[in-house]
DRENPA-3360 file (N, C-alpha, C; in nm, 2 decimals, always signed):
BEGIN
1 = XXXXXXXX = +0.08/-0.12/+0.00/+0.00/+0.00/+0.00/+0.09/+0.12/+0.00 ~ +0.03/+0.18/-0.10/+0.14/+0.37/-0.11/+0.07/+0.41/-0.03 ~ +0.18/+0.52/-0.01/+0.12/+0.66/+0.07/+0.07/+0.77/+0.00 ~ -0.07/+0.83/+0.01/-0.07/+0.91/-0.13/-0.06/+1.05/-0.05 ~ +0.01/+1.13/-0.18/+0.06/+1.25/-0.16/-0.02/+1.37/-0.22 ~ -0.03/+1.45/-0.16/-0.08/+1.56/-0.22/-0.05/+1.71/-0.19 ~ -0.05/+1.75/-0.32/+0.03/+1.86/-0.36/-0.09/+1.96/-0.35 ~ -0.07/+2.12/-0.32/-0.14/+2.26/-0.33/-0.11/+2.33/-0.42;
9 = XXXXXXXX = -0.19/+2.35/-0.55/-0.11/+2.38/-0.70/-0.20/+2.52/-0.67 ~ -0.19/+2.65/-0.67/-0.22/+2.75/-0.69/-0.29/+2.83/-0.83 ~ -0.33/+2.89/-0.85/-0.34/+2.95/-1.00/-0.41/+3.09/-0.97 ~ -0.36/+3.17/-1.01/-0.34/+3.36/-0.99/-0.34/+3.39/-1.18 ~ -0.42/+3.52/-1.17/-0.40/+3.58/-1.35/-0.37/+3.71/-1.24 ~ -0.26/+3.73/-1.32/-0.21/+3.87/-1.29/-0.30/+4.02/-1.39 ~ -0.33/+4.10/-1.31/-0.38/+4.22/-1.36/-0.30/+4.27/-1.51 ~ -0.38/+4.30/-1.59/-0.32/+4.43/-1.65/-0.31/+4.59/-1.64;
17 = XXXXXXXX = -0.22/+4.64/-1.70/-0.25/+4.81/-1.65/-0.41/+4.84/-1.78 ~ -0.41/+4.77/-1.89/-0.48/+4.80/-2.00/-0.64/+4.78/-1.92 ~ -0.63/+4.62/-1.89/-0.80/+4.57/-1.84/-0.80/+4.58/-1.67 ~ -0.74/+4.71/-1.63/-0.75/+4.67/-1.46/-0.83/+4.77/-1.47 ~ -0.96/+4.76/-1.37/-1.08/+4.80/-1.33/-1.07/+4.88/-1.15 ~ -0.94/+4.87/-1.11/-0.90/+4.94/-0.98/-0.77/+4.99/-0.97 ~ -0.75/+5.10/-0.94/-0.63/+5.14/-0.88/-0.50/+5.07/-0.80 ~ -0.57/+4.99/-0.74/-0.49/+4.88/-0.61/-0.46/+4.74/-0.68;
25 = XXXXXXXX = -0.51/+4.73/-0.79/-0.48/+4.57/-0.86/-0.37/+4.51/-0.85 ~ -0.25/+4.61/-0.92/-0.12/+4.55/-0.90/-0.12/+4.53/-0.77 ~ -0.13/+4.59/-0.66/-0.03/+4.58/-0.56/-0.09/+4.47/-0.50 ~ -0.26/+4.45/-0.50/-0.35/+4.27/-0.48/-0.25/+4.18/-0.54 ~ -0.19/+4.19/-0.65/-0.15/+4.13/-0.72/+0.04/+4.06/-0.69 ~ +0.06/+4.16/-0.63/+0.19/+4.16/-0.56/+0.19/+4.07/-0.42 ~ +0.09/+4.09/-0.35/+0.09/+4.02/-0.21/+0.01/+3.94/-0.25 ~ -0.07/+3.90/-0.35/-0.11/+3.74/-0.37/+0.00/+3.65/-0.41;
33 = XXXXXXXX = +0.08/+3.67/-0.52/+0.19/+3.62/-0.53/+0.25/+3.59/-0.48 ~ +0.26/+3.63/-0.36/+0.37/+3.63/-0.26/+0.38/+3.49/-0.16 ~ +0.20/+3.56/-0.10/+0.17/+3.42/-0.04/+0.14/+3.30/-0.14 ~ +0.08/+3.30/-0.26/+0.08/+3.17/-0.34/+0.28/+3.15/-0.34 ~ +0.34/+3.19/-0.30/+0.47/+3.12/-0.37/+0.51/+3.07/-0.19 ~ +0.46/+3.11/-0.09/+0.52/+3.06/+0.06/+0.42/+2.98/+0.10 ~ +0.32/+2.99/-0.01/+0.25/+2.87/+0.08/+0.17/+2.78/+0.03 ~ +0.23/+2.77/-0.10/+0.18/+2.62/-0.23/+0.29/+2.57/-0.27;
41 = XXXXXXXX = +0.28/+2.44/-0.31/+0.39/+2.33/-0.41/+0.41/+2.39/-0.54 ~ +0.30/+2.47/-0.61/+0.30/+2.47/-0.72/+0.24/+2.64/-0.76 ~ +0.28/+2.75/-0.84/+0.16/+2.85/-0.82/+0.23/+2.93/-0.94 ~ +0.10/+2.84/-1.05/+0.12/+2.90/-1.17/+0.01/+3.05/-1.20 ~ +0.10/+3.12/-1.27/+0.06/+3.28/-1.29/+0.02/+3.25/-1.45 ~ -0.14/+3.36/-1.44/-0.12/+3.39/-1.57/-0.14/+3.52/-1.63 ~ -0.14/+3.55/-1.72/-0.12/+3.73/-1.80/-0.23/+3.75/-1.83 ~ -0.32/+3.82/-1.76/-0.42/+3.84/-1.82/-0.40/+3.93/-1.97;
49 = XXXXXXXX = -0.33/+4.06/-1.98/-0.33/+4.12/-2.14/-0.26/+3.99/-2.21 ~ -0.21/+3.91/-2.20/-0.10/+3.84/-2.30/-0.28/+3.64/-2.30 ~ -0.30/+3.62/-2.21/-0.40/+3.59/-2.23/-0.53/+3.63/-2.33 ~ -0.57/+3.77/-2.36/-0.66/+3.80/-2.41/-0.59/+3.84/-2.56 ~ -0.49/+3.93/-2.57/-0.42/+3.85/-2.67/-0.41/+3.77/-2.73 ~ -0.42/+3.61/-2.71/-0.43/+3.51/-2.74/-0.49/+3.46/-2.80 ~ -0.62/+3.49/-2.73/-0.76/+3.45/-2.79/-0.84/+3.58/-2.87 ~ -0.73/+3.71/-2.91/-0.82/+3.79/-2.99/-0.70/+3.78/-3.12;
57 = XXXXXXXX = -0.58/+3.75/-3.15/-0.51/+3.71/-3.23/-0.46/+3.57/-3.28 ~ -0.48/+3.50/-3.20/-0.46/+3.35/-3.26/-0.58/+3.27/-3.27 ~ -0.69/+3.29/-3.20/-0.80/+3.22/-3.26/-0.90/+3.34/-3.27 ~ -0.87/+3.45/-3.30/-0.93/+3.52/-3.38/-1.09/+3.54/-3.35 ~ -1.09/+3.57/-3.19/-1.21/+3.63/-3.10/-1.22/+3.76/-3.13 ~ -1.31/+3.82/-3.19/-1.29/+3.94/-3.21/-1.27/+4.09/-3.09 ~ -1.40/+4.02/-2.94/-1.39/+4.07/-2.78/-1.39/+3.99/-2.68 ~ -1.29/+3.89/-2.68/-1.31/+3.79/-2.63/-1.34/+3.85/-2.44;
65 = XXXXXXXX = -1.44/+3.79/-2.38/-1.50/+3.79/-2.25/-1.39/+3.72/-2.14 ~ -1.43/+3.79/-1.99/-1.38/+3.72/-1.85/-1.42/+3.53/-1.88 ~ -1.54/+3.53/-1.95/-1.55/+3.39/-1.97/-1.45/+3.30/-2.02 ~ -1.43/+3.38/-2.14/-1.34/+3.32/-2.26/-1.19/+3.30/-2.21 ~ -1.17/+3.41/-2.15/-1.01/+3.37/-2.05/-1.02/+3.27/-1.94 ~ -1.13/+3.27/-1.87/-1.12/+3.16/-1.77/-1.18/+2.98/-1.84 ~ -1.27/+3.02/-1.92/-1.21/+2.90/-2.02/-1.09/+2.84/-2.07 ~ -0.99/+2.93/-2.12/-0.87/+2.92/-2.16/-0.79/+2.85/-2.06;
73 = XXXXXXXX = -0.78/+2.96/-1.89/-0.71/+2.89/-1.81/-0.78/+2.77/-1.76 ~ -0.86/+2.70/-1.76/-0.94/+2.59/-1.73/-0.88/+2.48/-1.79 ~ -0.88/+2.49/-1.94/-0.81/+2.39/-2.04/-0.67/+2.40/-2.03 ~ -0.57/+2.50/-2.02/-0.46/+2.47/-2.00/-0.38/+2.39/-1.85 ~ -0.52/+2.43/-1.73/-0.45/+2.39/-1.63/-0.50/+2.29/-1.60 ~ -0.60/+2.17/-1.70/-0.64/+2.08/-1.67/-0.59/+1.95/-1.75 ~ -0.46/+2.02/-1.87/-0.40/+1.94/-1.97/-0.36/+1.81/-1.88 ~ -0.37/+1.72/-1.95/-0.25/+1.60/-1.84/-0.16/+1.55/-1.94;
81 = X = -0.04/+1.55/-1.86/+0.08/+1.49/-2.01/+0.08/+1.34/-2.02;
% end
């Protein structure tokens, strides 16, 4: 019989200066990261402008929505290799 192990995988979308909707974003954004890196195994970041990017130039969304990005991180952080 194994011992099963389990990991705390984090996931944070960092603000943009373009789509940030508050003044204080970055700095939310700075002391989240912080603690996601002292107190997870794993704590992947993502870009929200380089995200929407993504899906308005490579698959060619013309406005892509908060939906359509958290779609995106959904599928990528659910890939299994």
């Amino acid at each position: 019989m194994s011992a099963c192990t389990h990991y705390q995988v984090e996931m944070a979308v960092v603000p943009s200066g373009h789509f940030s909707t508050s003044v204080v974003e970055p700095y939310n954004a700075v002391f989240s990261a912080h603690e996601s890196l002292m107190n997870s195994d794993c704590a992947l970041f993502f870009d929200n402008e380089s995200l929407y990017n993504m899906l308005s130039r490579k698959l060619s969304m013309h406005s892509p929505s908060y939906k359509d990005i958290n779609r995106m991180i959904s599928q990528v952080s659910n890939h299994r290799l």
